[in-house]
Structures are given as C-alpha cells and as structure tokens.
N, CA, C and O atoms as a MOPAC input file, in Angstrom:
PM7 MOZYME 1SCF
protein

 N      0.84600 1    -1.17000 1     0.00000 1
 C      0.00000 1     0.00000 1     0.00000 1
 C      0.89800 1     1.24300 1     0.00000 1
 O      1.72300 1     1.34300 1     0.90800 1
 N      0.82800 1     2.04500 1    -0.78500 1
 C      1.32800 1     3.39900 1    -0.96000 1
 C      0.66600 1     4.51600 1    -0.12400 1
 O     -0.49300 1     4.86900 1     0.09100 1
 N      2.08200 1     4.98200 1     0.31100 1
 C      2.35100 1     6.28400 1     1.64400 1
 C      0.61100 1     6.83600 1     1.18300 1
 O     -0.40000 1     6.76700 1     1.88200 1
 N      0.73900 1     7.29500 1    -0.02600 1
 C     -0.61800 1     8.60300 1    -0.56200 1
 C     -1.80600 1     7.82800 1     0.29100 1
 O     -2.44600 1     8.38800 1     1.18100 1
 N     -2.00700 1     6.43300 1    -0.12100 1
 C     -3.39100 1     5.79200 1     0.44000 1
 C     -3.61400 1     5.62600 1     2.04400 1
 O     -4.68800 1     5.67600 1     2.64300 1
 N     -2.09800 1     5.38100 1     2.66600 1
 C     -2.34300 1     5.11500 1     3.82000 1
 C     -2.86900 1     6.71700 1     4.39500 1
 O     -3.72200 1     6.79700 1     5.27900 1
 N     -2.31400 1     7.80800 1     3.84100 1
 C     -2.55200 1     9.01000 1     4.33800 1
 C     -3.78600 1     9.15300 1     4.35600 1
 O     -4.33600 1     9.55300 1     5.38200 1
 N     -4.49300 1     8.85800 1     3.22300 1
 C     -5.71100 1     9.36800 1     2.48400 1
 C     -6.95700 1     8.73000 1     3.57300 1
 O     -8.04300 1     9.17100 1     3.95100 1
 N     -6.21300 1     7.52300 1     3.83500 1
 C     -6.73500 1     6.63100 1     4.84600 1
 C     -7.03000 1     7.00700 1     6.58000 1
 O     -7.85300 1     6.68800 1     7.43800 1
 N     -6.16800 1     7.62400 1     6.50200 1
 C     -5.74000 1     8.15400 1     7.97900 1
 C     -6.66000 1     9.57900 1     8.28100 1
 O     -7.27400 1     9.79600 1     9.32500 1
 N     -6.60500 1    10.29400 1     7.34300 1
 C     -7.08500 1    11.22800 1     7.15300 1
 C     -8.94100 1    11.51900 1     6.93200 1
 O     -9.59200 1    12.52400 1     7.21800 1
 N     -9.42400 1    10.11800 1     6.28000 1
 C    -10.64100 1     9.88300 1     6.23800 1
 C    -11.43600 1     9.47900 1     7.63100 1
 O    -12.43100 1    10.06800 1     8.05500 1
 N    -10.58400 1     7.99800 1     8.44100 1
 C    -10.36200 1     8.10300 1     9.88100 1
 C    -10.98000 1     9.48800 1    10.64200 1
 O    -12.13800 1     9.72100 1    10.98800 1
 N     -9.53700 1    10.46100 1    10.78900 1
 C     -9.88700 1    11.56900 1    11.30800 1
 C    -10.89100 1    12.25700 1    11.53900 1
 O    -11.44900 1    12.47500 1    12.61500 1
 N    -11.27900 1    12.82500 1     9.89300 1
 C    -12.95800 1    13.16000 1     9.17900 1
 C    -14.13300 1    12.29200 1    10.43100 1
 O    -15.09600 1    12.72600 1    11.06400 1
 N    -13.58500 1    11.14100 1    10.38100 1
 C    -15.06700 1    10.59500 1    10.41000 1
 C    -15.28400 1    10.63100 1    12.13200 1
 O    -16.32300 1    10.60200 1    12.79200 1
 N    -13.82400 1    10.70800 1    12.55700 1
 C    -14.36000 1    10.88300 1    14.19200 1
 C    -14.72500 1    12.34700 1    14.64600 1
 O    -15.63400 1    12.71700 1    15.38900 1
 N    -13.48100 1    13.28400 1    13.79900 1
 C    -14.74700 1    14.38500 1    14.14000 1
 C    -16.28000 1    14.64900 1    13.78200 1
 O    -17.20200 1    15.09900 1    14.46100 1
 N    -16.22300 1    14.29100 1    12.73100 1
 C    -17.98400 1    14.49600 1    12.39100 1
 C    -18.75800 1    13.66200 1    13.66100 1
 O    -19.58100 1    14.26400 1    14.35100 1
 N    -18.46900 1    12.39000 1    13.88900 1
 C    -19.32200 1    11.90400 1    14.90800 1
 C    -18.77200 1    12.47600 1    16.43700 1
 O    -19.49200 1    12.17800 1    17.39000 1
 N    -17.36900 1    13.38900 1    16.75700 1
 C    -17.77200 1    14.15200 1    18.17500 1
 C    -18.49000 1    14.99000 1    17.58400 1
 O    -19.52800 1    14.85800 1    18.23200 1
 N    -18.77400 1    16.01200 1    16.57800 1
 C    -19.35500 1    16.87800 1    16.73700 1
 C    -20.85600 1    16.98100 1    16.45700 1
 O    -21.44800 1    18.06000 1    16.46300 1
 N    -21.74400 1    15.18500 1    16.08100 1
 C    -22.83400 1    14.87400 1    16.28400 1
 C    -22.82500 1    14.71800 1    17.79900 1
 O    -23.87500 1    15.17900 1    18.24600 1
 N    -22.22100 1    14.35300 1    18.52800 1
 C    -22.46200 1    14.33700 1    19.67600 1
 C    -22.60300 1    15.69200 1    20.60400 1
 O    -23.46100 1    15.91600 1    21.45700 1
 N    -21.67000 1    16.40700 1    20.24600 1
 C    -21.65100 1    18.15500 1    20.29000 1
 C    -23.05300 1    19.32600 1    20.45600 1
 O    -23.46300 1    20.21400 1    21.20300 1
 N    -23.41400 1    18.57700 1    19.16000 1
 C    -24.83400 1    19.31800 1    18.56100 1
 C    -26.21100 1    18.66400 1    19.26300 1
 O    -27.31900 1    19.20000 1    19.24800 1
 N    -25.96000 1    17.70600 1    19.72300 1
 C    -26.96800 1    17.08600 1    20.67100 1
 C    -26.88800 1    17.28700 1    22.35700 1
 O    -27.45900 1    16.57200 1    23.18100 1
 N    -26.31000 1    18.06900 1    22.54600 1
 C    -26.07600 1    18.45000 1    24.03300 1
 C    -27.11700 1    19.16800 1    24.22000 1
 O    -27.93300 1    19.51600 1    23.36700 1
 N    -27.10900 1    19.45900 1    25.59800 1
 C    -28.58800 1    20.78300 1    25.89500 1
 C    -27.80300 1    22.31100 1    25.82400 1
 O    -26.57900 1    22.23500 1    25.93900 1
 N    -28.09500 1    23.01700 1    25.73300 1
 C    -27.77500 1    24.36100 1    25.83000 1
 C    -26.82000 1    24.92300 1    26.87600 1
 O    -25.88400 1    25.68900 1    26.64500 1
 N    -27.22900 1    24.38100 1    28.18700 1
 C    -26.74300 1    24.87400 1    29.02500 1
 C    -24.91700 1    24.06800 1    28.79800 1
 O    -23.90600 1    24.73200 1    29.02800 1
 N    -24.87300 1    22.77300 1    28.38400 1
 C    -23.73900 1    22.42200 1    28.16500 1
 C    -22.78000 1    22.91100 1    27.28300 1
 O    -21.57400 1    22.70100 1    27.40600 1
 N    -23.37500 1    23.65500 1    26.26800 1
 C    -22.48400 1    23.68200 1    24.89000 1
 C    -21.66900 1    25.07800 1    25.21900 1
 O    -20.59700 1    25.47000 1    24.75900 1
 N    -22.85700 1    25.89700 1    26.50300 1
 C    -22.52500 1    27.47800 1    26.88000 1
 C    -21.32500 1    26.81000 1    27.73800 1
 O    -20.13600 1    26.74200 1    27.42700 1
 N    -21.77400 1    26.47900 1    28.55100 1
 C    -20.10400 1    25.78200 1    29.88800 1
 C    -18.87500 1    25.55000 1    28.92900 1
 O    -17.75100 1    26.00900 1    29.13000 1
 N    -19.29800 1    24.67300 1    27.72100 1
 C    -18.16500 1    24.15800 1    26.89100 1
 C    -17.41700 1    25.57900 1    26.42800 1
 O    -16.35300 1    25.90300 1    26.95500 1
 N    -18.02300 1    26.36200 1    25.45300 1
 C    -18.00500 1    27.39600 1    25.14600 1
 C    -16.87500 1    28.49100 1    26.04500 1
 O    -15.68900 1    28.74600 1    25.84000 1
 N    -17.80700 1    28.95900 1    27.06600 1
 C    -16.93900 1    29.47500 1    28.13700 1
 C    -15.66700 1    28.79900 1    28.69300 1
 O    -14.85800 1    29.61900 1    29.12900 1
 N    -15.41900 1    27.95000 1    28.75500 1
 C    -14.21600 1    26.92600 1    28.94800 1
 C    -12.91200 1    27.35600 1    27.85100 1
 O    -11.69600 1    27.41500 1    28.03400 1
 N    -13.62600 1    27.57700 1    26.84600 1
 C    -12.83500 1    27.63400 1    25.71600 1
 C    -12.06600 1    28.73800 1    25.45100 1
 O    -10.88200 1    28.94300 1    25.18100 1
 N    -13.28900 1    29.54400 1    25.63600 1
 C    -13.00000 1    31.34500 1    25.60200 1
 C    -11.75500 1    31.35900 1    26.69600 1
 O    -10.60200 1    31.65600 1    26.38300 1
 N    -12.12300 1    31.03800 1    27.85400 1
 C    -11.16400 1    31.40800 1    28.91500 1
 C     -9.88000 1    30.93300 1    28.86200 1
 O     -8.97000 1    31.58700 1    29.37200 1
 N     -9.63200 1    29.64200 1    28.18800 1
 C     -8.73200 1    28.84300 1    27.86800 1
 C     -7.83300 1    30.15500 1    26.99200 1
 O     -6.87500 1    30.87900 1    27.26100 1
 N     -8.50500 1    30.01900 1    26.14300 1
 C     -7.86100 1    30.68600 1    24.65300 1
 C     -7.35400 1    32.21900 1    25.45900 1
 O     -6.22300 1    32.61400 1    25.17500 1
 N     -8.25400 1    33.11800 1    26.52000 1
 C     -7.72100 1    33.87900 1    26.54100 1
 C     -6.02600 1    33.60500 1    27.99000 1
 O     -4.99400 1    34.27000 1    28.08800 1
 N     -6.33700 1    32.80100 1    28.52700 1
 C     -5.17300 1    32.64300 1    29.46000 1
 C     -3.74900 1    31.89000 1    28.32900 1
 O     -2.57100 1    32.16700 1    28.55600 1
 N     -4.21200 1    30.87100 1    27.06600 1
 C     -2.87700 1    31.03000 1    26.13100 1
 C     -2.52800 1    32.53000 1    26.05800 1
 O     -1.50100 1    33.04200 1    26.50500 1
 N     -3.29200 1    33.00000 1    25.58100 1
 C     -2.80200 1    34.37300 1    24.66900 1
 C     -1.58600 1    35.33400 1    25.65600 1
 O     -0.40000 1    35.56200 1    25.42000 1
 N     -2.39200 1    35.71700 1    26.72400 1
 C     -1.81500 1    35.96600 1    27.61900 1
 C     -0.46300 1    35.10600 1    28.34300 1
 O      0.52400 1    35.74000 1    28.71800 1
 N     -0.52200 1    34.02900 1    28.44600 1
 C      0.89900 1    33.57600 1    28.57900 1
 C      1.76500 1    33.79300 1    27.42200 1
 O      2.74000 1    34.50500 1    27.66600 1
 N      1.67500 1    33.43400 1    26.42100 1
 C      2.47700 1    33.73400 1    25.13100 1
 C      2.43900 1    34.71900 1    24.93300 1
 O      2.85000 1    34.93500 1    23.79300 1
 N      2.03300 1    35.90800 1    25.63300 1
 C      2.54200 1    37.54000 1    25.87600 1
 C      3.48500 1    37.67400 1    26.65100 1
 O      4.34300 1    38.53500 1    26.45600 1
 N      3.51200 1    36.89400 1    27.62700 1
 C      4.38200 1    36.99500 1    29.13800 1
 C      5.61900 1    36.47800 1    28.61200 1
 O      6.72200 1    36.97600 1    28.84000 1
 N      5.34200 1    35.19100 1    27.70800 1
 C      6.43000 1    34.51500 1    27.73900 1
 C      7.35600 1    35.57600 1    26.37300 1
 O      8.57700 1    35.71600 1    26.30000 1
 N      6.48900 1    36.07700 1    25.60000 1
 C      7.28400 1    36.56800 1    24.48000 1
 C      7.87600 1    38.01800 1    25.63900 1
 O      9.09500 1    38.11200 1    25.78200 1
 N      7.45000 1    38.49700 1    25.98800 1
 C      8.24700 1    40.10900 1    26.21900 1
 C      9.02700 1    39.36800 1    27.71800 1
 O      9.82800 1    40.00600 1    28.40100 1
 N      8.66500 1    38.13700 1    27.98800 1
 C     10.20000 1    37.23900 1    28.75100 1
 C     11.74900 1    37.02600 1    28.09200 1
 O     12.89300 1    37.09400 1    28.54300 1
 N     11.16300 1    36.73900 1    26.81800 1
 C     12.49900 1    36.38100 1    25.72900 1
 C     13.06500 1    37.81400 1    25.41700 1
 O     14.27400 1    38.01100 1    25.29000 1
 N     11.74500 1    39.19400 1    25.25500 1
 C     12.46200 1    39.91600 1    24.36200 1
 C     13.56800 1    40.50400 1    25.63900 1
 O     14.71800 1    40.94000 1    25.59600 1
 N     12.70300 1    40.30000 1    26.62300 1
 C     13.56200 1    41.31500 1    27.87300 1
 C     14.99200 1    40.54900 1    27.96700 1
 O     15.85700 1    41.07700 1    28.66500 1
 N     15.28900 1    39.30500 1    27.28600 1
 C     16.61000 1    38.76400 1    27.52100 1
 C     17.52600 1    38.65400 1    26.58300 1
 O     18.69700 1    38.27400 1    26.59500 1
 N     16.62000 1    39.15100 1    25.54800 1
 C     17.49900 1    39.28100 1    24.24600 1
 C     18.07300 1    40.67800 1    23.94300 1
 O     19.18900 1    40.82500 1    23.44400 1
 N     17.22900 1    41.73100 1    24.28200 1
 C     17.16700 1    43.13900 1    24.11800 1
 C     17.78200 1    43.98400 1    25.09900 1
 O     18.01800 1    43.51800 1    26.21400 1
 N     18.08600 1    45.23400 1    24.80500 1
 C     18.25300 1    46.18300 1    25.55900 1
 C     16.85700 1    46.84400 1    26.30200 1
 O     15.83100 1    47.00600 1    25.64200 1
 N     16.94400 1    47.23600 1    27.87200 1
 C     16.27800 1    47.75900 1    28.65200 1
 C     15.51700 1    49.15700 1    27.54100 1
 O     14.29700 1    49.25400 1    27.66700 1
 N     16.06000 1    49.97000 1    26.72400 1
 C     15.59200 1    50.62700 1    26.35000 1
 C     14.77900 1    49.96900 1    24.94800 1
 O     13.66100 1    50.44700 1    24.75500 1
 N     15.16600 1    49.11000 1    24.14300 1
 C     14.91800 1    48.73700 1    23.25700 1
 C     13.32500 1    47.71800 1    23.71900 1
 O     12.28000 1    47.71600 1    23.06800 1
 N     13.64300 1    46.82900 1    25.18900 1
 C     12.19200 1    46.57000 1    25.14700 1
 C     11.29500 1    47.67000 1    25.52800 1
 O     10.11700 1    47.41900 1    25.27600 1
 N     11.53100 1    48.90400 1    26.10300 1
 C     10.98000 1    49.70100 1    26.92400 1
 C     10.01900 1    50.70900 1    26.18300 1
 O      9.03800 1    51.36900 1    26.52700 1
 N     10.72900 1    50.53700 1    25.01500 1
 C     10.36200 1    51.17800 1    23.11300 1
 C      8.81000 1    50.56000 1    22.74700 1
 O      7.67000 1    50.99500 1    22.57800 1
 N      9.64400 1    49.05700 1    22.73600 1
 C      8.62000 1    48.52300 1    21.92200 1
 C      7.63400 1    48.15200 1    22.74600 1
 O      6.67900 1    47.70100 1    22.11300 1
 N      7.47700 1    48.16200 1    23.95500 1
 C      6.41600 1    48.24400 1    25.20500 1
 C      5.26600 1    49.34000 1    24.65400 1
 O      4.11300 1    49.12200 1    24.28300 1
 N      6.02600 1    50.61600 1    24.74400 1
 C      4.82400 1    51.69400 1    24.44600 1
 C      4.68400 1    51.84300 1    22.95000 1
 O      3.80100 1    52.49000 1    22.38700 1
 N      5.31900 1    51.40300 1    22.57400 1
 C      4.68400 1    50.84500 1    20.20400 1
 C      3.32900 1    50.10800 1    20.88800 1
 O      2.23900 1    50.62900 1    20.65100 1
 N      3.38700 1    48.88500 1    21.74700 1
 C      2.71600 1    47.80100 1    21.93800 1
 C      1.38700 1    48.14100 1    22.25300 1
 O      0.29800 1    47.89500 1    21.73400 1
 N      1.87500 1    48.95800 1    23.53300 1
 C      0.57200 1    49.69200 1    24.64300 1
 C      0.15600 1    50.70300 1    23.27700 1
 O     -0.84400 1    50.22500 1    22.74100 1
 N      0.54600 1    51.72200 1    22.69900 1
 C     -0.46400 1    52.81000 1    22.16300 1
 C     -1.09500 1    51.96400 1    21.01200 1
 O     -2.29300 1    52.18400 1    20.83300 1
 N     -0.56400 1    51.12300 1    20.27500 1
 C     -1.39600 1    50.44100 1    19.23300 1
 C     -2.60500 1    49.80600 1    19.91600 1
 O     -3.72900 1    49.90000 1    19.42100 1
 N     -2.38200 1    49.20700 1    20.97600 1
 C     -3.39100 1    48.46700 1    21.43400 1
 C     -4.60300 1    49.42100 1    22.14800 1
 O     -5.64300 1    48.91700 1    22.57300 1
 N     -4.35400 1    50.66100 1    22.20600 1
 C     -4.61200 1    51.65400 1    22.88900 1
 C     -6.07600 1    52.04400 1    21.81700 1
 O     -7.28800 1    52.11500 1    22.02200 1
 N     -5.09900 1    52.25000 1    20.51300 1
 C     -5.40900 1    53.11000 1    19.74900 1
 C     -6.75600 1    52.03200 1    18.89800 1
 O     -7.81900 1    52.46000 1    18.44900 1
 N     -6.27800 1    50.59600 1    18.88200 1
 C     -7.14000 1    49.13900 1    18.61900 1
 C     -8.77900 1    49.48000 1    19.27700 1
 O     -9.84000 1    49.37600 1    18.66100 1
 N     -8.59900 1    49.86600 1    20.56700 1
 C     -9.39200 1    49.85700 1    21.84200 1
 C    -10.47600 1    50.95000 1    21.22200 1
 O    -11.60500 1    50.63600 1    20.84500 1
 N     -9.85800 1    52.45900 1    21.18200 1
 C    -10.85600 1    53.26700 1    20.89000 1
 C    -11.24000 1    53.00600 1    19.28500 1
 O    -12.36200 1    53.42500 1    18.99900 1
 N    -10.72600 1    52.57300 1    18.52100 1
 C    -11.41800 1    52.62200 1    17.17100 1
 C    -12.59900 1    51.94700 1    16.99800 1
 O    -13.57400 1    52.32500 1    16.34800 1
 N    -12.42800 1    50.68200 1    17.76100 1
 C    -13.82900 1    50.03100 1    18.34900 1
 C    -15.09400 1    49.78900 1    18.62800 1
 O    -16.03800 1    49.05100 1    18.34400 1
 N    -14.68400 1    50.92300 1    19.46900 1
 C    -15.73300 1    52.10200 1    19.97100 1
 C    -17.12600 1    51.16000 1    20.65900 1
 O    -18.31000 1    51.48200 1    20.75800 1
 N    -16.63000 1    50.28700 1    20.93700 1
 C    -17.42200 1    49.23700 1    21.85200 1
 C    -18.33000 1    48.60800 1    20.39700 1
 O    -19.41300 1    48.16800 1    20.78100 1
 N    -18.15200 1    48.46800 1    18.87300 1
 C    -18.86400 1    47.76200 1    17.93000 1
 C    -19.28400 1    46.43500 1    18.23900 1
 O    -20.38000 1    45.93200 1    17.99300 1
 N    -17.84400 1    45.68000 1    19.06800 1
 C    -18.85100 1    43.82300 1    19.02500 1
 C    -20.08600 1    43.88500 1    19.97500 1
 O    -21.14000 1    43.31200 1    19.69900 1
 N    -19.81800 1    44.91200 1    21.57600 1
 C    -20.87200 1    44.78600 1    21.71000 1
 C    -22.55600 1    45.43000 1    21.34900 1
 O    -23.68200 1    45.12800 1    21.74300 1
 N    -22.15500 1    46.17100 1    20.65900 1
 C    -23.66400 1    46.59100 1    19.97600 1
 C    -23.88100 1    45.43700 1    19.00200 1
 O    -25.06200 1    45.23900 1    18.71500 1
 N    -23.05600 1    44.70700 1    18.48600 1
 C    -23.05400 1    43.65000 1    17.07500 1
 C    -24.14000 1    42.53100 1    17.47800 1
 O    -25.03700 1    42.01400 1    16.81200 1
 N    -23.64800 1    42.31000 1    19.07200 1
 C    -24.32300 1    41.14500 1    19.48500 1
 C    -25.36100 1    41.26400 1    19.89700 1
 O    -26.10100 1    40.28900 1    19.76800 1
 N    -26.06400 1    42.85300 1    20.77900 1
 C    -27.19200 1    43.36600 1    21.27600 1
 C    -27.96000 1    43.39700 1    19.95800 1
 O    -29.03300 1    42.82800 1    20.16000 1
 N    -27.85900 1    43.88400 1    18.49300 1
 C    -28.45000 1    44.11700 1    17.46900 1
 C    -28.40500 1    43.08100 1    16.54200 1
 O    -28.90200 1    43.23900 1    15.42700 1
 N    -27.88200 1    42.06500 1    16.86100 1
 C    -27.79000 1    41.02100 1    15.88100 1
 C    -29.30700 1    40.06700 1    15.77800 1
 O    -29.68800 1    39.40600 1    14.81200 1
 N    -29.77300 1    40.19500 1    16.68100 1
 C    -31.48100 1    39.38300 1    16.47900 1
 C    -32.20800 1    40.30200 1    16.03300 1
 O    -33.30700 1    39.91800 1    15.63500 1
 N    -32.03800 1    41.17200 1    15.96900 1
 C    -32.94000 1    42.15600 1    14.92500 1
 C    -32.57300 1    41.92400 1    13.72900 1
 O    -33.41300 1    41.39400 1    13.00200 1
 N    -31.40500 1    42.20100 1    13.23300 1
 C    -30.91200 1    42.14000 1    12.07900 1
 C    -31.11500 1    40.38500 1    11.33500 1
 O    -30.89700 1    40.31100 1    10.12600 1
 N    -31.52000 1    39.06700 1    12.08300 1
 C    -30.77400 1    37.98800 1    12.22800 1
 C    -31.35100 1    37.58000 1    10.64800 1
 O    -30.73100 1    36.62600 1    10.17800 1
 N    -32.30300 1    38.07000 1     9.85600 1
 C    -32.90200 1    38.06500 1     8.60400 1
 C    -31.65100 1    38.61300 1     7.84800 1
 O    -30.81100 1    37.76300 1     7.55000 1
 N    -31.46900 1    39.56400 1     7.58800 1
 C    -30.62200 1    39.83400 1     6.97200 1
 C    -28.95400 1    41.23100 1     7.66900 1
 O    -28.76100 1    42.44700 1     7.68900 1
 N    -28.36500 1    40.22300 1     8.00100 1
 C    -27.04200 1    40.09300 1     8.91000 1
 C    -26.24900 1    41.06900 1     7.89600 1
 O    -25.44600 1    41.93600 1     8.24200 1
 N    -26.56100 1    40.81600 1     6.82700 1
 C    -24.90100 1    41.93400 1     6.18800 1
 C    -25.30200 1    43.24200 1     6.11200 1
 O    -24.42600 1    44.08400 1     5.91200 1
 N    -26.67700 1    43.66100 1     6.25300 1
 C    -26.52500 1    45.05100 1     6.34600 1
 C    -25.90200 1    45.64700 1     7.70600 1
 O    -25.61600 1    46.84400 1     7.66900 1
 N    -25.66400 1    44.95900 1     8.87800 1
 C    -25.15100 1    45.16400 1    10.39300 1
 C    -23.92200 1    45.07600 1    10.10600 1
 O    -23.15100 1    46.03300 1    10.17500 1
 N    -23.61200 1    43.97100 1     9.76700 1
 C    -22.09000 1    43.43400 1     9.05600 1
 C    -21.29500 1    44.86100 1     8.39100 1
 O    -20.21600 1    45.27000 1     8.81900 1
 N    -21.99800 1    45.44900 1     7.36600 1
 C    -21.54200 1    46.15100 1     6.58100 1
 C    -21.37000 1    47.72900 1     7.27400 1
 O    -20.41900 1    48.49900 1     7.14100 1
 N    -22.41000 1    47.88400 1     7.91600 1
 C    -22.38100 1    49.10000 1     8.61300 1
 C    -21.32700 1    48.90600 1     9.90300 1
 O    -20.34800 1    49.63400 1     9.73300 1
 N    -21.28100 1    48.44500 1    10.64100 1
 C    -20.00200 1    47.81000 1    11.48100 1
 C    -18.65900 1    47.49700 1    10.79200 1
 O    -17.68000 1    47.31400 1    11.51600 1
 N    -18.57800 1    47.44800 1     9.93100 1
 C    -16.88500 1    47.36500 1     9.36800 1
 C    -17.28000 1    48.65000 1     8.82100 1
 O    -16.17900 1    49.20000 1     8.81000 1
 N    -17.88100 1    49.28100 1     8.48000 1
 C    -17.23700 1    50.63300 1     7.95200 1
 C    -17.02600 1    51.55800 1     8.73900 1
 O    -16.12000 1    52.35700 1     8.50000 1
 N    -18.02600 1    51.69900 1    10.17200 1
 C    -17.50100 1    52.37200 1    11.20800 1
 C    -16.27100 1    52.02900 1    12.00600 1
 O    -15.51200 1    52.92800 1    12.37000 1
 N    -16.09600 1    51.05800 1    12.22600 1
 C    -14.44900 1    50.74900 1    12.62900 1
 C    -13.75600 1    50.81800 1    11.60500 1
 O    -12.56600 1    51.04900 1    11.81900 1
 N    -14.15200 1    50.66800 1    10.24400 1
 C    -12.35200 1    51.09700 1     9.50500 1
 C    -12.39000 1    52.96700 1     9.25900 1
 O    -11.37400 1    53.59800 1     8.96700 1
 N    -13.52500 1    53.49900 1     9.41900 1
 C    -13.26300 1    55.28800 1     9.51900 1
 C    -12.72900 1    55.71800 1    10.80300 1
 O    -11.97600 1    56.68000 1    10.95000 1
 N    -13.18900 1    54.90300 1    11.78400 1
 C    -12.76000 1    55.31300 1    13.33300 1
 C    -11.28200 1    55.23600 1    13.19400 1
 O    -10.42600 1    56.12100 1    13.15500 1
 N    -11.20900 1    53.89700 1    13.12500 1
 C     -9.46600 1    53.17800 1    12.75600 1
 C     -8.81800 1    54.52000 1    12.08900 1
 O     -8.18600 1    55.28500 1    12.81700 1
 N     -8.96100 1    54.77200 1    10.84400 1
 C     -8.20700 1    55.37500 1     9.94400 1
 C     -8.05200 1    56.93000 1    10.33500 1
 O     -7.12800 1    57.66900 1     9.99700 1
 N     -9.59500 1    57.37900 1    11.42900 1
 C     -9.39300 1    58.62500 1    11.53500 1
 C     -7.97900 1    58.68600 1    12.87200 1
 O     -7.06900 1    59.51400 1    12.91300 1
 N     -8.27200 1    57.29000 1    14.02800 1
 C     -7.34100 1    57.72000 1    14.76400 1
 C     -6.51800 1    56.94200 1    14.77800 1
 O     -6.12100 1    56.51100 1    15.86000 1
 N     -5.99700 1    56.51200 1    13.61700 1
 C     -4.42700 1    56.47400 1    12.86500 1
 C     -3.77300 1    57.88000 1    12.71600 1
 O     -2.62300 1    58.20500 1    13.01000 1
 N     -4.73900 1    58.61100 1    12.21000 1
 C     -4.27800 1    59.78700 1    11.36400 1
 C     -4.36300 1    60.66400 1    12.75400 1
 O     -3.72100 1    61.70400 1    12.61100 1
 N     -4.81900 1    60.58100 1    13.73800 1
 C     -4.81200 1    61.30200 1    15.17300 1
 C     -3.61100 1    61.06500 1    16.01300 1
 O     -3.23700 1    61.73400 1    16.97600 1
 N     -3.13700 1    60.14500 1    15.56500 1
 C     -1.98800 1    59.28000 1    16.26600 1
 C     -0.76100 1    59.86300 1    15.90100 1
 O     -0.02700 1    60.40100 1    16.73000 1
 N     -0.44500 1    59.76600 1    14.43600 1
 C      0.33600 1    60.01700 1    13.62700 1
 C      0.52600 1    61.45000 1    13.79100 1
 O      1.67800 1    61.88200 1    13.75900 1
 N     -0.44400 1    62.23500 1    13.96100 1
 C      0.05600 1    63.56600 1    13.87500 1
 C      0.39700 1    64.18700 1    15.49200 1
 O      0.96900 1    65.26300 1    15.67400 1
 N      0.05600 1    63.53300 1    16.28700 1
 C      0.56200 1    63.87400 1    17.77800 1
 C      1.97800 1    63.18800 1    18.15400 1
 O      2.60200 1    63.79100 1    19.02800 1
 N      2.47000 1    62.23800 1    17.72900 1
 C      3.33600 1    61.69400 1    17.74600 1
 C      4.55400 1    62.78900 1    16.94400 1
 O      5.55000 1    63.21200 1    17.53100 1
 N      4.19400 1    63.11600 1    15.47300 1
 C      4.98700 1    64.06900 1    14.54700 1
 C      5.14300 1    65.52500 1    15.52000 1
 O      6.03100 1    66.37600 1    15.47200 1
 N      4.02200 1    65.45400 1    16.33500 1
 C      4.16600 1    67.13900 1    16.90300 1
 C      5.18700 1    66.82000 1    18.50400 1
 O      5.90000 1    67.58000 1    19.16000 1
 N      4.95200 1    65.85900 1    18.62100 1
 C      5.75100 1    65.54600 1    20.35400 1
 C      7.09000 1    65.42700 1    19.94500 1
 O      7.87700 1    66.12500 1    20.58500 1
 N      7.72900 1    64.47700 1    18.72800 1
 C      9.54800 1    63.63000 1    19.06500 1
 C      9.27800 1    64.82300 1    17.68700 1
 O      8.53900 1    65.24900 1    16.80000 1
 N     11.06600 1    64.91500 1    18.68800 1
 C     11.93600 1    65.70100 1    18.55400 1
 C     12.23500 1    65.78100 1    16.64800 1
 O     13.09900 1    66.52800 1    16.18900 1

C-alpha cells in the first residue's frame, strides 16, 4: 500500500471521528455547549496571555532595557489606539444582531465601515501627535 493511500486513509479516519464528536456536540442541551463554550473562551484567553508573558520574557533577555521599553509603548499605544477605534462595535453587534438575524450583512456592513473610519481617523490622530511631540 502506498504512503498517498495510507494518508488518504488516515485522514478519512480523522474526518469521520470528528464528524461523529461533533454529532455528539450538537446534541447536548444548551446549558452544556454554553459551559463548553466558556471553557474555551477562557482557555484561549489565558494562552494568549501567557504567550505575551512569555514573548516580552524572551524579548527582555534578548534586548536592551531601552529597546524593550520602546517597543512596550509601540505595543501599549497600538493596542490603545485598537481599543478606541472600536468604539465598543462587538458589543452593539451582538445586542443588534437578532434584529438584524434576517438579513445580517446590512449590520455586518455598517459595522466594518464604522471601525475602519474610526481606525483610519485615529491612525491619522496618532500620527500627527506623535509628529508634533519627538523631537
């Protein structure tokens, strides 16, 4: 039997056990799939957060005190600047989304265009306070 088939083989395997966890998945009650759910979220956000810790661990040992100290506040004002462009959109997305739940891309559409004008206006807010402060 050739490598390609055994793969093809292995791979069909795979397919077929996820499809049947995730018949099992879809048959849970509500209250389970939310626990699962939340489990996940929290999970995903405590990776993220370690692989923050652990990356500005490495940079602080690779780098100069000033050089991480730089890219600290690059880090903080982008994320800063992430924050207000926002402007709190997912949660109106999710408060307005059962209204909309017929037809979703007009919410969709109006929500990405207000965060990419917000974005772009305070890019351009950023950029020019920054040009007026260093030297």
């Amino acid at each position: 039997m050739s490598a390609g088939v055994q793969r093809l083989r292995a791979v069909t395997a795979v397919s077929a056990r996820v499809r049947t966890l995730w018949e099992g998945v879809r048959q849970q009650d509500a209250s389970t799939l939310l626990l699962v759910n939340s489990i996940a979220l929290i999970l995903a956000r405590v990776a993220a957060s370690g692989l923050g810790f652990f990356t500005w661990l490495v940079a602080a040992r690779l780098y100069t005190q000033a050089e991480v100290g730089l890219a600290s506040g690059v880090v903080s004002a982008m994320m800063l600047c992430v924050q207000v462009a926002l402007l709190g959109i997912g949660s109106a997305f999710i408060k307005l989304y059962p209204k909309h739940q017929d037809r979703p891309v007009n919410l969709l559409h109006t929500s990405f265009t207000i965060v990419t004008a917000t974005s772009l206006i305070g890019a351009g807010l950023f950029f020019a306070v920054c040009l007026c402060r260093l030297p």
